[in-house]
N, C-alpha and C positions, 0 to 999 in steps of 0.2 A: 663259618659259624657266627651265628648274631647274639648278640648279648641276653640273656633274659631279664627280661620289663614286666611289672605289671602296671598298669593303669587303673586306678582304684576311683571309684566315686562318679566316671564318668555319665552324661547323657549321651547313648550312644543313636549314633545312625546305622540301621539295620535295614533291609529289604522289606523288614514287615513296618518298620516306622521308628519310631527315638522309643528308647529302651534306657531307666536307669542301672548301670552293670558296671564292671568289673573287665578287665581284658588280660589275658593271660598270652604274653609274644613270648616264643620258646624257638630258637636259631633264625631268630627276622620273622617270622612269620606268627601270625595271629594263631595261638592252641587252643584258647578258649574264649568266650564270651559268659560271665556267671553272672545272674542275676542274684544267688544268693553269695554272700562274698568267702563263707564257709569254705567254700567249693575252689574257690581261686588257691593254690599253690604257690608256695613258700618261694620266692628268688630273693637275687642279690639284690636287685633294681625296683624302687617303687613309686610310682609316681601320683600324686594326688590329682587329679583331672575336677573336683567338686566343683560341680555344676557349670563345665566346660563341655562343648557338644563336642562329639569326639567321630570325629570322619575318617573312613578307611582312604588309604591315599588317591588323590584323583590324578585320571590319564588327561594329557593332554593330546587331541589326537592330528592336531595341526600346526606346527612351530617350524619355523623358521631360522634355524641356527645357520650363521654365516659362515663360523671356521674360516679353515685354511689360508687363501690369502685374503679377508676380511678380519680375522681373526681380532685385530682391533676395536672392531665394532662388537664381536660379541663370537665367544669360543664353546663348546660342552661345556666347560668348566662355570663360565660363568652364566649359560641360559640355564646349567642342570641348577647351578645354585638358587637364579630367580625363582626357578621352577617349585623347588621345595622350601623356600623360602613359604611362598603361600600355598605349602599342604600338596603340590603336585609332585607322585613318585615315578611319575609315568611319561615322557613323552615320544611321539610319533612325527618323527621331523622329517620334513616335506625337502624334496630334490632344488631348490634354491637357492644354492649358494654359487661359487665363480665357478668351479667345475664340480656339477652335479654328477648326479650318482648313477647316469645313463649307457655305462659299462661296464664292467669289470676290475676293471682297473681303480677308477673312480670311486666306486663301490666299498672296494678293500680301501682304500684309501680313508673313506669316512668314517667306516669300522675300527680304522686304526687309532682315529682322535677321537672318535666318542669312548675307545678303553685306555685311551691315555690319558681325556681330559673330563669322561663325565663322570656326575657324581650321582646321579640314578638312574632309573631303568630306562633305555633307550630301546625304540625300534626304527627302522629308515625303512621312506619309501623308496622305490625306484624312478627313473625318469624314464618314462615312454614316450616312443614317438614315432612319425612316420621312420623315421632317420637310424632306430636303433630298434627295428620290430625284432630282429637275431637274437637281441641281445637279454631279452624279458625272459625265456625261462632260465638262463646261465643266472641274473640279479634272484630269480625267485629262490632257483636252488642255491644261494648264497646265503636266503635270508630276509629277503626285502618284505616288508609286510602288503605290500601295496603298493599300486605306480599311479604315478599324476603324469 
């Protein structure tokens, strides 16, 4: 369960264009959008946004997290950090690291440290190849969004 926020004052970004509004988040997720501020609902949590443009979170759909035995260079932990650091709630990390994610085994393995070390939403591709054609529906039915 997520905290309830409102965000009051904001310029928002909307699919029809930047809207002055109000944002009503009810368990993490966006419940309202009010233009008239009436209409917004009473929580714990209030945030003033005036005259802050206010972005729903963006996906990143190509990152390169190292892990496992790179880990020094850069873990979930700290690319999910950079990632929301600048407003991204989303990324889509690509099979690049020392042993990609081009079986099953591998696979589980990545899932293991992205819910041990990330700190927003993660999806993994798969790694295809001539070398592991078997292996693409077992990664699909695991999970995998995509293979490179």
């Amino acid at each position: 369960m997520g905290k309830d926020i409102n965000i009051i004052n904001g310029i928002c970004v909307t699919p029809k264009g930047e809207i002055r509004a109000d944002i009503a988040i009810r368990d993490g997720k966006i419940a309202n959008i009010c233009e008239e501020p009436e209409m917004l609902p009473i929580c714990e949590t209030t945030y003033d946004a005036a005259d802050c443009i206010v972005f729903p979170g963006m996906i990143d759909t190509h990152v390169h997290i190292r892990g496992g035995e790179f880990s020094y260079r850069e873990d979930f932990y700290t690319g999910s950090q950079a990632a929301v650091a600048s407003g991204v709630t989303t990324v889509l990390e690509m099979p690049g690291c020392a042993k990609p994610a081009f079986n099953e085994e591998n696979f589980l393995r990545r899932v293991a440290e992205v819910k041990r070390d990330g700190a927003i939403n993660f999806g993994l591709y798969g790694a295809a190849g001539h070398d592991n054609l078997d292996e693409i529906s077992k990664l699909a039915a695991l999970g995998a969004i995509g293979f490179k």
